[in-house]
N, C-alpha and C positions, 0 to 999 in steps of 0.2 A: 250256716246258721243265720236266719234272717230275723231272729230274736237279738236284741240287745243283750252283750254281753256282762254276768257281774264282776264285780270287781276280785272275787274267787277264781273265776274262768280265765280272766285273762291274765289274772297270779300263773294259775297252771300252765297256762299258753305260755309265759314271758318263762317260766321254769324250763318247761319241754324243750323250750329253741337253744335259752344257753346252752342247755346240758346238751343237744344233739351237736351247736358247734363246736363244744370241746372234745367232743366225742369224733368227727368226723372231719374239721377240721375245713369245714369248706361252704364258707357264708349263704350262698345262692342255692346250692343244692340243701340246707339245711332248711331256709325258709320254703321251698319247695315242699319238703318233706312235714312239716308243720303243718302247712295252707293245708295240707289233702286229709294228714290225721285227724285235722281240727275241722276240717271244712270250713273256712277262712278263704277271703281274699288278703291278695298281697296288700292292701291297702289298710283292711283292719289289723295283719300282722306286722306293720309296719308302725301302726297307733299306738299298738301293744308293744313293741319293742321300746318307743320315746317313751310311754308313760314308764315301764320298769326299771329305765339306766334311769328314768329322772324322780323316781320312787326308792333307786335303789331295792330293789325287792330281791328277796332269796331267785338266785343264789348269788347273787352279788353281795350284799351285806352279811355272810356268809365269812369268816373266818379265811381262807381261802378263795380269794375272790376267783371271778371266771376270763381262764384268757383270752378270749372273744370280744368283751365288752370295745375297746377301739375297732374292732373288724365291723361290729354291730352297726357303729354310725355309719362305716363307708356306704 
């Protein structure tokens, strides 16, 4: 994506990733998996992960939080 992303996009982006690493359970290979559905660098998926944990965004603030969030900063 060499557009600038809105603030919807990378809601969905920062969505996509928790859920892939509760789902798969394996941080590196999950933002791998992201970067190529999204067409993303690691560098804008890495923008988009600090702005969500620090937005709190779904699925974080979210009733049942997601168990990734401390994997997330490593």
């Amino acid at each position: 994506m060499g557009k600038r992303l809105t603030v919807e996009q990378r809601r969905e982006i920062f969505h996509a990733l928790v859920t892939t690493q509760d789902t798969i359970r394996d941080v590196p290979k999950s933002r791998q998996i992201i970067q190529k559905r999204f067409g993303i660098t690691e560098t804008v998926l890495r923008q988009i992960e600090e702005e969500g944990i620090e937005r709190e965004w779904p699925p974080l603030n979210e009733d049942e939080p997601a168990s990734s969030v401390r994997a997330m900063r490593a």
